[in-house]
N, CA, C and O atoms as a GROMACS GRO file, in nm:
protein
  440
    1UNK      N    1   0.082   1.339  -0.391
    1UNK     CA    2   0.122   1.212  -0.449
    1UNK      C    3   0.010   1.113  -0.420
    1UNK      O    4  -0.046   1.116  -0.310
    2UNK      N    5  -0.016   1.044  -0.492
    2UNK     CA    6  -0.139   0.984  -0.538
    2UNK      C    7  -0.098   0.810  -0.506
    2UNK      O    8   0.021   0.788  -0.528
    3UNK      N    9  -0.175   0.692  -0.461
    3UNK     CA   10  -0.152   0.601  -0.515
    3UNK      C   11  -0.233   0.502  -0.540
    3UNK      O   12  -0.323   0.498  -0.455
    4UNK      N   13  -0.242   0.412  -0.626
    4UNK     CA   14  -0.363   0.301  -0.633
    4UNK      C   15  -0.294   0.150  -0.596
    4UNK      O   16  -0.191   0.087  -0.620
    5UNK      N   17  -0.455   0.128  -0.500
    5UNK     CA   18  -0.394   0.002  -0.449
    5UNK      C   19  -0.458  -0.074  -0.471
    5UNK      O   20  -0.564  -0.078  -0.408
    6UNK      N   21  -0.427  -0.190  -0.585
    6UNK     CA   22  -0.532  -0.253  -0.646
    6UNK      C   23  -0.569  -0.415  -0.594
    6UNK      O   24  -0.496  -0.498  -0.649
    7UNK      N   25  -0.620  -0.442  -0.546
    7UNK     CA   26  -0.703  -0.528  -0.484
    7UNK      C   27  -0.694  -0.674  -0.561
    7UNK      O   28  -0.750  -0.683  -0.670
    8UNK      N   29  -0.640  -0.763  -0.518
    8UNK     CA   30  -0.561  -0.876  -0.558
    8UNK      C   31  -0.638  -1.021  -0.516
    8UNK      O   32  -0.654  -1.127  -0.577
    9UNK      N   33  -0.666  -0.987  -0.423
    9UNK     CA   34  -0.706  -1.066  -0.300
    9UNK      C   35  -0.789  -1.033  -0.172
    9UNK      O   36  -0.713  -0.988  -0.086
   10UNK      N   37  -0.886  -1.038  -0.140
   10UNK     CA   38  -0.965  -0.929  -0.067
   10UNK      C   39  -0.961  -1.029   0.106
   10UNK      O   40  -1.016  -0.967   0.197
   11UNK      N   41  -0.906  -1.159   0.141
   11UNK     CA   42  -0.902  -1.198   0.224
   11UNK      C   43  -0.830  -1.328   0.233
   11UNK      O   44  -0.835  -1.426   0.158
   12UNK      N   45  -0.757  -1.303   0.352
   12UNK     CA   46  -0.644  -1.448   0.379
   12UNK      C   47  -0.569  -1.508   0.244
   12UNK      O   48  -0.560  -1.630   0.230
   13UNK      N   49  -0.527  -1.436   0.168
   13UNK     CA   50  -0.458  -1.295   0.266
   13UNK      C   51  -0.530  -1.180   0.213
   13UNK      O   52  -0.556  -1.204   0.095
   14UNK      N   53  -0.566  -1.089   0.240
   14UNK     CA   54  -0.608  -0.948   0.163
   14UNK      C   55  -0.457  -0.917   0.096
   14UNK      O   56  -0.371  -0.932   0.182
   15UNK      N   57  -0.415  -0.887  -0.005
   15UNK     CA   58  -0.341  -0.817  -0.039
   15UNK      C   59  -0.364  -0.703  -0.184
   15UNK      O   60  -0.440  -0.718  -0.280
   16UNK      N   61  -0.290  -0.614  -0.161
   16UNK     CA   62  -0.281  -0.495  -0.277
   16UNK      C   63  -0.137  -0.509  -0.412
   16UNK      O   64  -0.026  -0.518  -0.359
   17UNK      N   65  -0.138  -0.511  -0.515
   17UNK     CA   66  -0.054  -0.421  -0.571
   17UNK      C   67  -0.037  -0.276  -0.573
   17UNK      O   68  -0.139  -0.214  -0.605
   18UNK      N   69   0.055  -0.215  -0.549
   18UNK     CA   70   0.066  -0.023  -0.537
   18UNK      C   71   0.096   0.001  -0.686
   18UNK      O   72   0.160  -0.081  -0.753
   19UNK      N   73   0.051   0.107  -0.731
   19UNK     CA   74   0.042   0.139  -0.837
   19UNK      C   75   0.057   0.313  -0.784
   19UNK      O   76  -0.006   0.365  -0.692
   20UNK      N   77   0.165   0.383  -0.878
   20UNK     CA   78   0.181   0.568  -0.852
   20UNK      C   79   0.090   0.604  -0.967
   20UNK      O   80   0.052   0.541  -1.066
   21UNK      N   81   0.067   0.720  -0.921
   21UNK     CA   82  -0.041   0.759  -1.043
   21UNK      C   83  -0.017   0.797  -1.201
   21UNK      O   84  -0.105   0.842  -1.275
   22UNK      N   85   0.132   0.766  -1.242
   22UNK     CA   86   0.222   0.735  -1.346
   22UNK      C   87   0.173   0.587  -1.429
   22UNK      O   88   0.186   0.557  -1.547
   23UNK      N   89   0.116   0.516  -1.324
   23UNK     CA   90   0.103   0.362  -1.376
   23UNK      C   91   0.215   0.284  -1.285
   23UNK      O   92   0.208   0.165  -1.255
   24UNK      N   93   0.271   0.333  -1.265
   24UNK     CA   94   0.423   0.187  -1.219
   24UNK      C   95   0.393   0.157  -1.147
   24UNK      O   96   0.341   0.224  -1.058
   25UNK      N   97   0.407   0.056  -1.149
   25UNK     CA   98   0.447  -0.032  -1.023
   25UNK      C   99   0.502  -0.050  -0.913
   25UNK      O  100   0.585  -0.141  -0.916
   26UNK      N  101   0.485   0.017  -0.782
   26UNK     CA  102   0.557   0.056  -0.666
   26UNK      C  103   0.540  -0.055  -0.566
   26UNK      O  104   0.556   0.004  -0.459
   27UNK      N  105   0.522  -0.156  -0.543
   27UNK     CA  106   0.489  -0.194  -0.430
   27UNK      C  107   0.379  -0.320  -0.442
   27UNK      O  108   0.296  -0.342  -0.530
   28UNK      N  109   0.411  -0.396  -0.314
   28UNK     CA  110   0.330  -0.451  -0.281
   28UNK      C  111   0.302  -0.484  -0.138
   28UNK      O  112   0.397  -0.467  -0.061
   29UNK      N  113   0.164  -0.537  -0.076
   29UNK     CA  114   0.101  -0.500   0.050
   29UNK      C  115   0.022  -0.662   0.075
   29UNK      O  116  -0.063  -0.713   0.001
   30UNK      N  117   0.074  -0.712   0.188
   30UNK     CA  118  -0.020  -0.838   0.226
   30UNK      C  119  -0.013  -0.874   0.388
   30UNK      O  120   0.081  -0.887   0.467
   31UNK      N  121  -0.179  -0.885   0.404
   31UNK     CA  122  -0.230  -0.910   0.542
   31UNK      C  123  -0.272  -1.035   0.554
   31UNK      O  124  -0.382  -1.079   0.521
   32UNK      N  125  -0.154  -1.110   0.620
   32UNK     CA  126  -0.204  -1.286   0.631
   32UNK      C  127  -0.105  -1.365   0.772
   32UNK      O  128  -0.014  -1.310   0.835
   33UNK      N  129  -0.140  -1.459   0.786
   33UNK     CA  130  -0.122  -1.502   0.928
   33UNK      C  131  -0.096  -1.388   1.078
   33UNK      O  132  -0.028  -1.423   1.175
   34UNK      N  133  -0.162  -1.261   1.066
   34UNK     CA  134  -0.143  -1.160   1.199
   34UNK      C  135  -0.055  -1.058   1.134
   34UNK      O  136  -0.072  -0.947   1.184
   35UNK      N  137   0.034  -1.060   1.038
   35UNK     CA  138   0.153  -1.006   0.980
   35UNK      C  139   0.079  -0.854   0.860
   35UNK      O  140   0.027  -0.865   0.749
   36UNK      N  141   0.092  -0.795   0.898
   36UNK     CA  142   0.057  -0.675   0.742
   36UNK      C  143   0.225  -0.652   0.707
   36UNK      O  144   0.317  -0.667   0.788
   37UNK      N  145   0.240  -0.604   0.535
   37UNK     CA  146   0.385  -0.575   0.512
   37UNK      C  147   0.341  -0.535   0.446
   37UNK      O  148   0.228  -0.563   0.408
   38UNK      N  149   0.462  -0.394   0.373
   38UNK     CA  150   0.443  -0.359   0.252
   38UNK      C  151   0.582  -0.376   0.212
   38UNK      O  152   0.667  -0.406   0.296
   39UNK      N  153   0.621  -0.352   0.042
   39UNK     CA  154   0.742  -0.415   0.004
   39UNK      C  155   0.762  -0.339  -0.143
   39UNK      O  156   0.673  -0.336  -0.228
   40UNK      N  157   0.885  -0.283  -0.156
   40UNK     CA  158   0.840  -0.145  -0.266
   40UNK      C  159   1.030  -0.232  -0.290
   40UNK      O  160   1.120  -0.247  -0.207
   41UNK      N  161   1.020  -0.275  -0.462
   41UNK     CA  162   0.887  -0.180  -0.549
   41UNK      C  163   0.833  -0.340  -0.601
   41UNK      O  164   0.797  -0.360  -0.717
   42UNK      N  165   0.835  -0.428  -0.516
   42UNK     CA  166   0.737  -0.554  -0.589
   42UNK      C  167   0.744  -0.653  -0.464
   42UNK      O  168   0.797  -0.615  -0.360
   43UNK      N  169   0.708  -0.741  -0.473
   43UNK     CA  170   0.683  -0.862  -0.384
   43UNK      C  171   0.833  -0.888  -0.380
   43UNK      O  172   0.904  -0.843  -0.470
   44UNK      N  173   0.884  -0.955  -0.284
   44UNK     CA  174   1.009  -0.977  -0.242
   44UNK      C  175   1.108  -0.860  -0.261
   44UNK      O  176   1.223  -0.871  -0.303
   45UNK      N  177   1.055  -0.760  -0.228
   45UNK     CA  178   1.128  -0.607  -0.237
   45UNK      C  179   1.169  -0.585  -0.117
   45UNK      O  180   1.148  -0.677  -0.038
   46UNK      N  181   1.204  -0.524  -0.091
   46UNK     CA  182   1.244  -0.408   0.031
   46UNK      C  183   1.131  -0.438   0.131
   46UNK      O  184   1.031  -0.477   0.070
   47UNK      N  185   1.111  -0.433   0.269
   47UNK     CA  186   1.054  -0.467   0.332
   47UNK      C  187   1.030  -0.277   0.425
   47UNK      O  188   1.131  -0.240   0.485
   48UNK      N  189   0.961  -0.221   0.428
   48UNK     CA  190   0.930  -0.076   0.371
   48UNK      C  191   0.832  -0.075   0.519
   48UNK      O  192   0.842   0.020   0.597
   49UNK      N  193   0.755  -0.170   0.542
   49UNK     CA  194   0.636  -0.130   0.687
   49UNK      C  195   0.631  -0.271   0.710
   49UNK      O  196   0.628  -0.352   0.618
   50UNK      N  197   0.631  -0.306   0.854
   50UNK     CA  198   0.540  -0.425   0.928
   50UNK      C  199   0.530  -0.408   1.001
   50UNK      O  200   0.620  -0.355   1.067
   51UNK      N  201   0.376  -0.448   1.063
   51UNK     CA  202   0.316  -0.466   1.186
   51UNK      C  203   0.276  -0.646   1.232
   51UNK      O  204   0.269  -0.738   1.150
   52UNK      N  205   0.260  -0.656   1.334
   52UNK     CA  206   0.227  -0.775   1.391
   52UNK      C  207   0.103  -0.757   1.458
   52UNK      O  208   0.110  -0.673   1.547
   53UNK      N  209  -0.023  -0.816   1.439
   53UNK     CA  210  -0.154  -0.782   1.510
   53UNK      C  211  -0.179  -0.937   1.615
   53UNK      O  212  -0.143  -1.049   1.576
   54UNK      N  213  -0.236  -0.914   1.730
   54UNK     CA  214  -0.256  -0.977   1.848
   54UNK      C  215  -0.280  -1.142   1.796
   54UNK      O  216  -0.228  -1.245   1.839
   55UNK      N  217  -0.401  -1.121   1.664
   55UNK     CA  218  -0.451  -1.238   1.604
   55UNK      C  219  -0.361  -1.314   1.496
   55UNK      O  220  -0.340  -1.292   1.377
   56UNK      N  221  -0.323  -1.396   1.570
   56UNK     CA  222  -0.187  -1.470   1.443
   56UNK      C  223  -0.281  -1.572   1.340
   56UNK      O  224  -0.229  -1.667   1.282
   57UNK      N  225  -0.473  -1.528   1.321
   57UNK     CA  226  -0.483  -1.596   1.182
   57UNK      C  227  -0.526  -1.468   1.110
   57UNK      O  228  -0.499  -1.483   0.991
   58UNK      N  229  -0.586  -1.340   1.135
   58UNK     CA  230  -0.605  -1.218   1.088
   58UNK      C  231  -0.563  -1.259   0.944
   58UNK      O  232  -0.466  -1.329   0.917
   59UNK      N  233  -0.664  -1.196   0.845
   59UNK     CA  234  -0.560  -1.251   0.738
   59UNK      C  235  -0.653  -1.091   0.604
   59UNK      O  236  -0.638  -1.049   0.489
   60UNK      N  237  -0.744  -1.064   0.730
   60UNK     CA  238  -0.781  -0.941   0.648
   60UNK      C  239  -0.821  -0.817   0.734
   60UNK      O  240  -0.858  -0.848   0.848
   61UNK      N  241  -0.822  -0.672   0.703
   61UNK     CA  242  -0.880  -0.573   0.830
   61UNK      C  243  -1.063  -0.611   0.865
   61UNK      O  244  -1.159  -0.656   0.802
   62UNK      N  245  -1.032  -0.558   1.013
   62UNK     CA  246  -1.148  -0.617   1.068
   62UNK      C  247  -1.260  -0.466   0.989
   62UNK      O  248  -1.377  -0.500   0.973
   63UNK      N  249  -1.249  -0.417   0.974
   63UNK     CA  250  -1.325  -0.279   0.923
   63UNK      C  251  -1.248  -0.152   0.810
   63UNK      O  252  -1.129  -0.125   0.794
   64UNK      N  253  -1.370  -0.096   0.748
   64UNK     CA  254  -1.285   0.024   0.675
   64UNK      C  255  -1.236   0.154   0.756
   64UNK      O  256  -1.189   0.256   0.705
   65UNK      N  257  -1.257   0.129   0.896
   65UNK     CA  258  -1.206   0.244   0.983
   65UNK      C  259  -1.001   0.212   1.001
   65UNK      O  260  -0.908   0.293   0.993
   66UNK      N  261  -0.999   0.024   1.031
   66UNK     CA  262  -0.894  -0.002   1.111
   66UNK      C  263  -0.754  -0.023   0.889
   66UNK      O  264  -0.636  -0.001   0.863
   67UNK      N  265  -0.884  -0.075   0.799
   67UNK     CA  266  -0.840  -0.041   0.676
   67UNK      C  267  -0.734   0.119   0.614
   67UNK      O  268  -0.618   0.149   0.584
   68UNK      N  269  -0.868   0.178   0.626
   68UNK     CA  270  -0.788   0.340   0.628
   68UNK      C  271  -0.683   0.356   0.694
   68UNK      O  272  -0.584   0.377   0.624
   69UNK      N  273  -0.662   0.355   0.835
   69UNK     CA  274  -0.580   0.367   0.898
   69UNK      C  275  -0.414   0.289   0.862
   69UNK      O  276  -0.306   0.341   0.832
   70UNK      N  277  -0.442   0.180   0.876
   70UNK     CA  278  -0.271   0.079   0.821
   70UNK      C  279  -0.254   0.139   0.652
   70UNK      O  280  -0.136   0.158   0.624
   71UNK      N  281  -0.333   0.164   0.560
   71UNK     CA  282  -0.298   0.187   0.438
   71UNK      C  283  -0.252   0.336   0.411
   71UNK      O  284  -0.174   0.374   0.323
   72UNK      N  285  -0.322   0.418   0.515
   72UNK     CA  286  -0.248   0.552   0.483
   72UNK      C  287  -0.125   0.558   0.531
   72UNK      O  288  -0.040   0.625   0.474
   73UNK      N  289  -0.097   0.483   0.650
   73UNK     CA  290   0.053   0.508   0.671
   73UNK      C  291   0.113   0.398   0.601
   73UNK      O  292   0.231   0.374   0.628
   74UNK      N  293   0.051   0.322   0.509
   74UNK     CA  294   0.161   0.235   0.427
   74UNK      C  295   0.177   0.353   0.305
   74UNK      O  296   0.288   0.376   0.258
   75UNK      N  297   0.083   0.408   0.269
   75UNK     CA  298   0.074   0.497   0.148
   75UNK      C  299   0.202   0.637   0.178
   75UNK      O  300   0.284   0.668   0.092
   76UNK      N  301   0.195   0.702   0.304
   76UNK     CA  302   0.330   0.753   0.369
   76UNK      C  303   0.421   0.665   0.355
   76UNK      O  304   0.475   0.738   0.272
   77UNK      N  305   0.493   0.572   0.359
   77UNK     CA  306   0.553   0.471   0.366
   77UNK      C  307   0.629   0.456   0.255
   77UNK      O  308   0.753   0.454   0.256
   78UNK      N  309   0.528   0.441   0.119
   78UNK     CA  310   0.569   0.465   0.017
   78UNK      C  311   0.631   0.579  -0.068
   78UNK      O  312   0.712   0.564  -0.160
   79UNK      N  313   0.583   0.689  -0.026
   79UNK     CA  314   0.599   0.804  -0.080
   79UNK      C  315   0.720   0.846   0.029
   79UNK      O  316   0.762   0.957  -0.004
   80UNK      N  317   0.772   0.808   0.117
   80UNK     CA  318   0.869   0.841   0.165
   80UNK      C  319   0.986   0.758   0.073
   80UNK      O  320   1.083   0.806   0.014
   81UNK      N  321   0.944   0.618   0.082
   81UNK     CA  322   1.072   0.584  -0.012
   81UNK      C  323   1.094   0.644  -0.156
   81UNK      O  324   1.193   0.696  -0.207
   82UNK      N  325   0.990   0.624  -0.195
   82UNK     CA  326   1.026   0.709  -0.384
   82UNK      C  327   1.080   0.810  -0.334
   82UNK      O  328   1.194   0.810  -0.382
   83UNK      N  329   1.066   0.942  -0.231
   83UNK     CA  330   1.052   1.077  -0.264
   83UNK      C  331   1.241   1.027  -0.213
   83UNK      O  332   1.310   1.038  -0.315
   84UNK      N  333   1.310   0.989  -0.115
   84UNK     CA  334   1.379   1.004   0.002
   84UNK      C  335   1.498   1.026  -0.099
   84UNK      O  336   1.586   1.074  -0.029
   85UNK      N  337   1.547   1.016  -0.232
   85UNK     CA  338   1.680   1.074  -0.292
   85UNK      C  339   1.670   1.181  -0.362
   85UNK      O  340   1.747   1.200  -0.456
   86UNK      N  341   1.559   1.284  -0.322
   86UNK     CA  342   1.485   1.373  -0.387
   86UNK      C  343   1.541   1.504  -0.289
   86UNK      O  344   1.479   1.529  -0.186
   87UNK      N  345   1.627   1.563  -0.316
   87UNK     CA  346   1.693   1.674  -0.172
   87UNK      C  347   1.598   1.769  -0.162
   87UNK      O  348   1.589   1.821  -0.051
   88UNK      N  349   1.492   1.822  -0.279
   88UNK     CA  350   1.377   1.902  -0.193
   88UNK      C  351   1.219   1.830  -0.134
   88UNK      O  352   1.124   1.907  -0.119
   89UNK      N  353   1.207   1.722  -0.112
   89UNK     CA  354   1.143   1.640  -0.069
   89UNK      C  355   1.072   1.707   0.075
   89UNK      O  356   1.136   1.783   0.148
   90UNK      N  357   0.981   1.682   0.094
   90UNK     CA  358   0.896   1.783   0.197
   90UNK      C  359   0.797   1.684   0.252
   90UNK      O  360   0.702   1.636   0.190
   91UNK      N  361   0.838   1.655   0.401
   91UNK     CA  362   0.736   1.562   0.447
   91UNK      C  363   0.609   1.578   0.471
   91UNK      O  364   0.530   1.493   0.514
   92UNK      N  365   0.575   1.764   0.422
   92UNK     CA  366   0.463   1.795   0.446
   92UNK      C  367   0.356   1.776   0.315
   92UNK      O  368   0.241   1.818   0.307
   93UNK      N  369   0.439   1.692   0.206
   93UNK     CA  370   0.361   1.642   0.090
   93UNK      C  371   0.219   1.568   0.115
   93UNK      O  372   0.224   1.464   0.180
   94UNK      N  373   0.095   1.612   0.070
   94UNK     CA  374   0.006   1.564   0.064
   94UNK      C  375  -0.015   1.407   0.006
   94UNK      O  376  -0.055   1.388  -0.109
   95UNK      N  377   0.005   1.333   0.067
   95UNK     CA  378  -0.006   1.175   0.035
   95UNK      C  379  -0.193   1.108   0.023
   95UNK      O  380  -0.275   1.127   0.113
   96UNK      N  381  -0.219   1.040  -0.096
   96UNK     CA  382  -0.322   1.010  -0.078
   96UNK      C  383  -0.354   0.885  -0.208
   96UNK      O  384  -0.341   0.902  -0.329
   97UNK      N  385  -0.398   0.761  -0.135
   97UNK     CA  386  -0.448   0.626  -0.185
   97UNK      C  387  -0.594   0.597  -0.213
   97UNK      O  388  -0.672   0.647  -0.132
   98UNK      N  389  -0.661   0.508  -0.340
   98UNK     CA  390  -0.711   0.508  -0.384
   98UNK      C  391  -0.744   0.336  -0.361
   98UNK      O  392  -0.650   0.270  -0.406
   99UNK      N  393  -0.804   0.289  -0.328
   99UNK     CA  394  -0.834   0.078  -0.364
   99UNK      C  395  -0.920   0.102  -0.518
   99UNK      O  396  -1.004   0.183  -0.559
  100UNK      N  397  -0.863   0.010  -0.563
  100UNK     CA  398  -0.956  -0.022  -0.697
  100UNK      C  399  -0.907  -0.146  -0.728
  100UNK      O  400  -0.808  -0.199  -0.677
  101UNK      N  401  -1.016  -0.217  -0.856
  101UNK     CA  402  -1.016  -0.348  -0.794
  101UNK      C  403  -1.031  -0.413  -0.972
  101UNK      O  404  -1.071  -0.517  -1.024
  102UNK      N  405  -0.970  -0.272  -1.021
  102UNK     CA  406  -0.996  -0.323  -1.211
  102UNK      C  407  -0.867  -0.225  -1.219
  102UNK      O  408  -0.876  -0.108  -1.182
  103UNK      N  409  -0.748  -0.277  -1.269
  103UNK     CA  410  -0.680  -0.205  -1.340
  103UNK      C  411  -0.678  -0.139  -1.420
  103UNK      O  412  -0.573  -0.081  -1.445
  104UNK      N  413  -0.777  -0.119  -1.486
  104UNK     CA  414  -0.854  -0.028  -1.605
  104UNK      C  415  -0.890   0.101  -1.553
  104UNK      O  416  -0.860   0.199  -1.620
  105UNK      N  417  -0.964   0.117  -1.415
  105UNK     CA  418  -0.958   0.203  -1.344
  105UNK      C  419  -0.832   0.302  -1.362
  105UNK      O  420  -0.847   0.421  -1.391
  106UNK      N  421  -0.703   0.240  -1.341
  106UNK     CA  422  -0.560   0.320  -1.309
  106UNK      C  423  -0.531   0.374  -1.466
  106UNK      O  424  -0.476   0.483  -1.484
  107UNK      N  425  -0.574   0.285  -1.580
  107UNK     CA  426  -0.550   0.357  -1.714
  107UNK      C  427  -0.690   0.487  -1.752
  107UNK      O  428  -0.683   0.555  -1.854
  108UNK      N  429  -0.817   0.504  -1.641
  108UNK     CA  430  -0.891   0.611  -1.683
  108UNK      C  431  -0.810   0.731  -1.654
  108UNK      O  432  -0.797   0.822  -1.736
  109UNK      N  433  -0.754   0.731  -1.536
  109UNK     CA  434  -0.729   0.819  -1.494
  109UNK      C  435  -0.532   0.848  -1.509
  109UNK      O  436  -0.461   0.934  -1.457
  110UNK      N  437  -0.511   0.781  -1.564
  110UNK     CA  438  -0.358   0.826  -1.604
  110UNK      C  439  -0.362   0.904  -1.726
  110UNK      O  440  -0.258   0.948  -1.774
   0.00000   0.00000   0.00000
């Protein structure tokens, strides 16, 4: 399961729209005052992941190491909720996210 996270805002706040590799619209993701959330299946959705980081103005990741890291388990995150009314659902599903930063991108490849 595939997802694109398209790049909205790249600081204070960084945030993503989630996009499944269908096109829809799953989600959304924002890192601003110390706070990361994700929220499926739109902004004021379901409140799906949060963390609280030490720095209460953080408003973007300090690197693409500490990046990778919070987005793959938001990208698990997600794919747990779509999959979770799915009775053969297998947590050993290969999960994997994409940043892109042109929505046009998500229509090459759909």
């Amino acid at each position: 399961m595939k997802f694109y996270f398209l790049s909205t805002c790249c600081a204070s706040p960084e945030q993503y729209d989630v996009y499944q590799e269908s096109g829809n619209l799953c989600g959304y993701i924002r890192l601003r005052w110390g706070e990361l959330l994700a929220e499926y299946p739109c902004v004021n959705g379901e409140m799906i992941y949060h963390t609280v980081f030490e720095d209460n103005f953080k408003g973007c990741f300090d690197n693409d190491e500490e990046r990778n890291k919070y987005l793959q388990i938001i990208a698990n995150k997600f794919a747990e909720r779509i999959m979770e009314n799915f009775v053969s659902y297998s947590s050993n599903i290969k999960v994997s996210y994409e940043i892109i930063t042109d929505l046009n991108k998500l229509k090459e490849v759909s």
